[in-house]
Residue, then its C-alpha position, 0 to 999 in steps of 0.5 A: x538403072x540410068x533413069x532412075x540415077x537421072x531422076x534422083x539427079x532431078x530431086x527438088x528442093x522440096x524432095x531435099x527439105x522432105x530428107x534434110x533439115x537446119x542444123x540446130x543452132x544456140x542463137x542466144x550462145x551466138x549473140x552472148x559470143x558477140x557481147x564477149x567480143x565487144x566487151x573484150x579487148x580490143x574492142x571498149x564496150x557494148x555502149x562503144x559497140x552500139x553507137x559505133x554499129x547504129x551509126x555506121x548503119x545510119x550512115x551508109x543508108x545515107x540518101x545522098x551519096x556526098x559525104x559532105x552533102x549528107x551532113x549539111x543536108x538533111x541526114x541525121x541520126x538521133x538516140x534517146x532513152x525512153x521507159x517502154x513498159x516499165x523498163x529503159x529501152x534505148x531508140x535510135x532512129x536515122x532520117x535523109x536515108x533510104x530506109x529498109x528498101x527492096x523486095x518485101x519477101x517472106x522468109x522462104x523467099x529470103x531464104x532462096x534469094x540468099x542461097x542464090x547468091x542475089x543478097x551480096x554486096x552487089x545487091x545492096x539495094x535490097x535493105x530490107x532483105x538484107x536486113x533479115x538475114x544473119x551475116x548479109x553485109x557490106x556493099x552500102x556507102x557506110x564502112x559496114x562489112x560484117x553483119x555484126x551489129x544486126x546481133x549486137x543490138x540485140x546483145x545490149x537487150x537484157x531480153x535480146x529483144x529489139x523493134x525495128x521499124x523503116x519508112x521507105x524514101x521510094x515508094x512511101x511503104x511504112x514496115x515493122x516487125x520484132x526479134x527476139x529469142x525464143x528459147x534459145x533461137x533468134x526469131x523474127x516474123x516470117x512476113x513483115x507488117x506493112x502499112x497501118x498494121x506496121x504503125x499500129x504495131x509499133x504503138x501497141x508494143x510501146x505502149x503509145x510512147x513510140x509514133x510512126x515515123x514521119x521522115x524516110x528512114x529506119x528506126x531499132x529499139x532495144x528494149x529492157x537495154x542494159x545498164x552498162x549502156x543506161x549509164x553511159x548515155x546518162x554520163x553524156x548530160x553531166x555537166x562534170x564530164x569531161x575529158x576526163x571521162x571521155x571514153x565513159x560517156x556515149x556522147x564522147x565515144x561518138x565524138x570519138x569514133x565519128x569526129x569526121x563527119x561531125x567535122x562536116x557539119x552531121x547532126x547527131x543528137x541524144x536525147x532523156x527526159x526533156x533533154x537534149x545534146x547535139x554531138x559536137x567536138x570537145x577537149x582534148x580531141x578538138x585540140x588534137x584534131x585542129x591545133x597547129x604546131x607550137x600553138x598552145x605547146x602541141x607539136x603538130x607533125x602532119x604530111x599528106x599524100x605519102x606514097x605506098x607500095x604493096x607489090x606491084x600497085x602504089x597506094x597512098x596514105x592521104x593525110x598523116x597527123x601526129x600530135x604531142x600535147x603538153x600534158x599527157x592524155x587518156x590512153x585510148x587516145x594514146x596510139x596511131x588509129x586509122x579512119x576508113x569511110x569517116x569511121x574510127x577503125x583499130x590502133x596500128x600502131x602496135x609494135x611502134x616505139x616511142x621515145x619515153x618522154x613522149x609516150x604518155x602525151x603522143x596520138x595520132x591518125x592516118x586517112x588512107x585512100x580508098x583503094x587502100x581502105x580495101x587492103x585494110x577493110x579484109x584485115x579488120x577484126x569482126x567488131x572494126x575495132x582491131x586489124x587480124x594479121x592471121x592468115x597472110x594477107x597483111x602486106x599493105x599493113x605491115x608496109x604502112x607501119x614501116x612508114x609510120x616508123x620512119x616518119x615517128x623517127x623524123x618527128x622526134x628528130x624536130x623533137x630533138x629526142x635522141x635516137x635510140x641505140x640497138x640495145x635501147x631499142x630492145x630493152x624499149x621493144x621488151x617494154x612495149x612487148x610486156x605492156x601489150x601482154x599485160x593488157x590481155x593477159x586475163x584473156x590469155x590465162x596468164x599470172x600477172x601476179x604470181x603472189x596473189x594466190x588462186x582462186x577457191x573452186x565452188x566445190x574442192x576435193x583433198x586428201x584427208x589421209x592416205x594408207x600406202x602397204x609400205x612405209x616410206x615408199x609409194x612403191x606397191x606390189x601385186x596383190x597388196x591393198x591401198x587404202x584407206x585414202x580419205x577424201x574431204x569434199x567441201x562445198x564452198x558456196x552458198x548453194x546446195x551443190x549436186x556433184x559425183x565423185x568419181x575415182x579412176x586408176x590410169x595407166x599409159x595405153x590402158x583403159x581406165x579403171x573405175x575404183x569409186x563413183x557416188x552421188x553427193x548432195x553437199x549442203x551449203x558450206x558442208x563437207x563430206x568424206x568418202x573412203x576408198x579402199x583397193x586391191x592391186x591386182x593384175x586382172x586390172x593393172x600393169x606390173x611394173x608401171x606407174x599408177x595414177x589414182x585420179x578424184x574428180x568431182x563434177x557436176x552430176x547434172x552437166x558433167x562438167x569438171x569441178x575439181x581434181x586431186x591426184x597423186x602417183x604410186x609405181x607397181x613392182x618399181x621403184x619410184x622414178x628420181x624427181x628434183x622437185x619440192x617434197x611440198x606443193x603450197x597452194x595459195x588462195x586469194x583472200x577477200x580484199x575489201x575492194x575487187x579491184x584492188x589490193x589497197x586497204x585502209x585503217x579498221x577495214x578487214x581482209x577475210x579468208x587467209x588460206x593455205x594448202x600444203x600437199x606432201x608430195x612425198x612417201x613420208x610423214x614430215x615433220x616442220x614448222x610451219x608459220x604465216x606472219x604477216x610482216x612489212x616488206x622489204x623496201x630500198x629503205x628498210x629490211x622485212x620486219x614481222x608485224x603479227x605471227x597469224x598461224x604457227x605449227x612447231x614440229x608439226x606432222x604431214x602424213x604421206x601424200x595428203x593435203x592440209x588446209x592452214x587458215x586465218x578467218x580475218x586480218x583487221x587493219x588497225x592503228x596498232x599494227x599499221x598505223x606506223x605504215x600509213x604514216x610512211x610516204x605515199x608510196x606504194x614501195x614503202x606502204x606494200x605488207x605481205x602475207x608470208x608463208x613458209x614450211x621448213x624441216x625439223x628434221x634430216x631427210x636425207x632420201x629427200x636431200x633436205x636438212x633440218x631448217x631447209x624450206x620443203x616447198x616453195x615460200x608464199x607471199x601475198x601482198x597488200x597496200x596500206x592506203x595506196x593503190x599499187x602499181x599496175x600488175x604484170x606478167x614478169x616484174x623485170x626486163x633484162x637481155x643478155x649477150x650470150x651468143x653460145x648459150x643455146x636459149x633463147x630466152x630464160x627467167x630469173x627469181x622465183x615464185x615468192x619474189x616474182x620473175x624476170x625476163x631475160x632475151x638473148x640478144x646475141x642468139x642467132x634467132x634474135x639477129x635474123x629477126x633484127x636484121x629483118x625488122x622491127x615487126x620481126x623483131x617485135x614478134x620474136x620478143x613476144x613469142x619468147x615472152x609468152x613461151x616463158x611465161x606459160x612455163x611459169x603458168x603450166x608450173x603452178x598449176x594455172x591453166x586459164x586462157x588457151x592452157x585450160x584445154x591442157x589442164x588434165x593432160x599437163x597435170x599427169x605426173x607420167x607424161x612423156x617430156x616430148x608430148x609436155x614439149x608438144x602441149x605447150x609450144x601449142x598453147x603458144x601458138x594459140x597464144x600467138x594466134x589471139x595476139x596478132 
């Protein structure tokens, strides 16, 4: 037995290989993961992430280690946009670097070498090798860490395809090879072209447009590039492209990112048809980066060798500027960024106020000393565009942030700004909190504008009529029949739609039982009923226990959830007591003649005014129902109606079923508006609104609601004659209270018509610890807060995007138990809190 344990012990790689294999993995999934990431905050584009990735590259396989020596020398980089086989391919190439040195090895023995650990950073002369594998990074002269850029190259691929092809300074060895997806795997030559066939390869898959490379260095073309990318680098030769674009054009996101080494004289060109552009600084950062104070109306404030201490070690922050221009300038320059190995890294400003009058005008960076660069490289996020405080570790962040704080401080002193008292400071700190939420509140799943309705479902299921054994409660007994309930399931899509519609009955701690499954094809913008008809019996359900019957639709190829509609009965009990609206009203968002925005202008249209109200009840209802469209209230004016779109008088809502109320089109004309437009331009003066309301016409005296008494929540949608409105936001208004015996730390005032405001107690004893312990404190315990109200409101009108989405189901549940609805939502919090750090 001991030999045989020893030989199994003695097992060769081979042997394992025989037993074990590659987990399968969705390349393509991975690189559209990394686009996302570039493309999402706080990162500015694939076209940003491209430059940013090519010449980080290019630069840290720079020939000459002096930085400054490099650029005046001979190093180079060079971007052109060229037709290869009918379709635009962006080629970069880089010249008094290395190009792909090290081993030439296959892939087997990439891949041993990697297991081995001799691919590291300490093993940075293997390019090549390095080069080949998928997160093998770091270690070079350039600010590179990661490995993201060998996949976001191939992300700006329309085709995830790109041509790579390196002349070596060493030993003259010319190599070539293509990547690209092959279903859904990434894949590359297992051995490399070398010599001839490396040059006559480039040549065949260009079509002769690409030649070898004369000078040692490496070059990487991304074919079929995308056209995000196509636009911006075209933007770059318009002779219109100013500041004022300046973070559109790829010319401009250099001179953004690498203002450095172009400071020392780097030649970086772009080349299209004929033409061509050498990077150079241009306004409004050449003033940023050079003028003095007072010269041409900036203030300059700027310090060097400012000392930092992070635990025992001093660390030092080598050149501090600050600048406010005389005019204000573009938001991406508005915050204090760090340069680490001559890159433009994240914003570390976050969570820094400023005086108002200088927020929109004040910019700034700090150089910090290499040691310090370290302590900040293991804090980037993976796109070098941000800093992750998740985890610990962020110590010599938080530590330079205090210093930038007290030197702001100092600043605005000279400014002779005044200093900010503890209340302004956390109304200030409330602003900056919402203004960041707002940013990402699309990422996070949060309603920046409650009045806007949802957005319709590809395919959407309701309740047509709903039969209850008893009249005017949902309260069953064993043996009695439920049914008939009517479904409609409509296919709003131009798309043949095939879908199962598959009805559950779920109680807690049992399993669920199904009452009714089918197969649908629903032909474009068609709609289908299916009937449902069940009797309540004890083989199958609990007496004496709620009873939800669930619809969903899903995709019968993917199973994947489309939509759900549900609604609660109780068996052998009576109804549990609920203070909620006998109605749900649901609104959709209308087609608005722009994407963007809501503004409209005279003899446009809007499309697809469209309600939903459920009767959560027992109870036919009977109200009158109306949607107007009216001129909202101003400072200066009252609501005046302008036209009554749908009116239903004395109209019946059976029990627990859903009605859809639609306007097919609103026409914006000279009529009706025409007296809007020719108020001031101002977006408080020019706001109309679509408004919907449900009220009573008779007592319900079980429902506590009287004749003329609102049933469900009033709905509002606005919409803007001729001006753009302001910036949509997550709560409408910021206030604090002194409230040192309430028990809440935060609350919300308004409601779901007239938008919500944000209430902090500052005399809580959460807040003062937080206070007491910083403004990072501070800050994070405002964000928190804002966030937990926020998701209330979200998970109460039934929005579930972002980290929610995962809770839709289970926060939906009329029977769930208050301590695990607690638990669902200080999670999606946490999440929350997680993505914003």
């Amino acid at each position: 037995m001991l030999s045989e344990e020893k030989n199994d012990s003695q097992k060769t790689t081979d042997d394992l290989d025989a037993l074990y294999a590659h987990m399968p993995q969705n390349d393509k999934e991975q690189i559209d993961q990394v686009v996302r990431e570039y493309e999402g905050y706080p990162a500015k584009g694939l076209a940003h992430g491209v430059q940013k990735d090519a010449i980080q590259n290019a630069f840290g396989a720079r020939s000459t280690a002096n930085e400054v020596k490099a650029c005046q020398k001979d190093w180079r980089c060079i971007f052109e946009l060229v037709s290869i086989n009918g379709k635009e391919a962006l080629v970069f190439w880089d010249e008094g670097t290395t190009g792909l040195t090290g081993d030439i090895l296959s892939m087997n023995e990439i891949e041993k070498r990697s297991s081995e650990g001799t691919l590291g950073k300490e093993h940075a002369n293997q390019r090549l090798a390095r080069f080949l594998t998928r997160f093998e990074s770091g270690g070079n002269l350039g600010p590179g860490s990661f490995g993201r850029g060998k996949l976001i190259f191939q992300g700006a691929s329309n085709e995830n395809a790109i041509l790579v092809d390196s002349l070596r300074y060493d030993d003259s060895e010319y190599i070539a090879f293509d990547r690209k997806i092959i279903g859904t795997q990434l894949k590359q030559r297992r051995i490399m072209l070398v010599g001839e066939d490396g040059k006559k390869f480039i040549q065949d898959s260009t079509g002769g447009i690409l030649k070898p490379l004369k000078k040692p260095g490496t070059r990487i073309t991304i074919l079929n590039v995308k056209d995000e990318i196509v636009e911006s680098f075209k933007k770059s030769f318009n002779k219109e492209t100013d500041g004022t674009e300046f973070s559109d054009a790829f010319s401009q996101m250099i001179e953004e990112t690498w203002w450095e080494i172009i400071g020392f004289g780097a030649k970086i060109t772009l080349k299209m048809k004929g033409k061509e552009k050498t990077i150079s600084l241009t306004e409004p950062l050449a003033s940023i980066l050079t003028v003095k104070d007072k010269e041409n109306k900036f203030r300059v404030y700027e310090k060097k060798n400012i000392p930092v201490v992070v635990g025992s070690d001093v660390y030092k922050i080598k050149h501090l500027r600050f600048v406010v221009a005389p005019e204000p300038i573009e938001e991406d320059l508005r915050e204090i960024w760090v340069q680490r190995k001559r890159m433009k890294i994240g914003n570390i400003s976050k969570g820094i106020s400023l005086h108002h009058k200088i927020q929109k005008n004040f910019t700034g960076y700090i150089v910090v000393d290499s040691d310090l660069e370290r302590l900040f490289e293991q804090k980037e996020s993976t796109t070098h565009y941000s800093f992750n405080m998740r985890g610990g570790g962020g110590g010599a962040i938080i530590q330079v942030r205090t210093i930038l704080r007290n030197h702001i401080e100092e600043f605005q002193k000279q400014l002779g700004l005044r200093v900010q008292s503890a209340q302004a400071k956390a109304q200030q700190d409330m602003l900056d909190t919402l203004k960041e939420l707002n940013e990402q509140a699309q990422n996070l799943g949060l309603p920046t504008d409650f009045s806007t309705g949802s957005q319709r479902k590809d395919v959407e299921i309701s309740i047509e009529a709903f039969t209850l054994p008893n009249s005017f409660t949902t309260r069953v007994e064993l043996g009695d029949e439920v049914g008939p309930i009517i479904y409609g399931i409509t296919n709003n899509t131009n798309n043949l739609q095939l879908i199962t519609l598959e009805i559950t009955g779920e109680q807690r701690n049992r399993p669920d039982s199904l009452l009714f499954e089918k197969d649908i094809e629903l032909a474009p913008q068609a709609k289908e009923n299916a009937t449902l008809s069940f009797t309540i019996n004890s083989k199958n359900f609990i007496n004496r226990e709620g009873l939800l019957i669930r619809a969903r639709v899903v995709n019968k190829n993917s199973r994947e959830k489309i939509s759900q509609v549900s609604r609660m009965i109780w068996i052998g009990m009576e109804p549990p007591v609920k203070l909620t609206d006998p109605l749900t009203i649901t609104s959709f968002s209308p087609v608005f003649p722009r994407a963007q925005t809501r503004r409209v202008e005279l003899d446009e249209s809007i499309k697809n005014i469209i309600f939903k109200v459920t009767n959560n009840t027992a109870i036919p209802l009977n109200v009158n129902l109306d949607l107007v469209v009216r001129k909202a209230k101003t400072p200066t004016q009252d609501v005046r109606v302008l036209q009554t779109l749908v009116s239903k008088k004395n109209y019946e809502l059976p029990p627990l079923t859903d009605k859809v109320f639609a306007y097919e089109e609103l026409k914006i004309d000279d009529e009706t508006f025409g007296g809007i437009f020719a108020e001031s331009p101002d977006a408080r003066e020019r706001k109309c609104e679509f408004f919907f309301s449900v009220r009573a016409t008779k007592n319900y005296p079980k429902l506590g609601k009287n004749i003329g008494d609102h049933l469900g929540p009033k709905k509002t949608i606005p919409f803007y004659c001729g001006v753009d409105p302001a910036g949509m936001s997550i709560f409408k208004n910021l206030d604090e209270a002194e409230a040192p015996d309430d028990g809440r730390r935060s609350w919300v005032q308004g409601d779901r018509a007239s938008g919500y405001i944000f209430v902090l107690n500052v005399e809580h004893s959460s807040y003062k610890l937080a206070d007491d312990l910083g403004d990072e404190f501070r800050k994070y315990h405002i964000k928190e807060q804002m966030l937990f109200q926020a998701y209330l409101i979200a998970v109460e009108e039934k929005i579930f995007k972002g980290p929610a989405e995962a809770f839709e189901e289970v926060l939906s549940d009329e029977a769930i138990a208050p301590v695990d609805a607690t638990r669902y939502v200080d999670t999606i919090v946490g999440i929350a809190l997680n993505q914003t750090a």
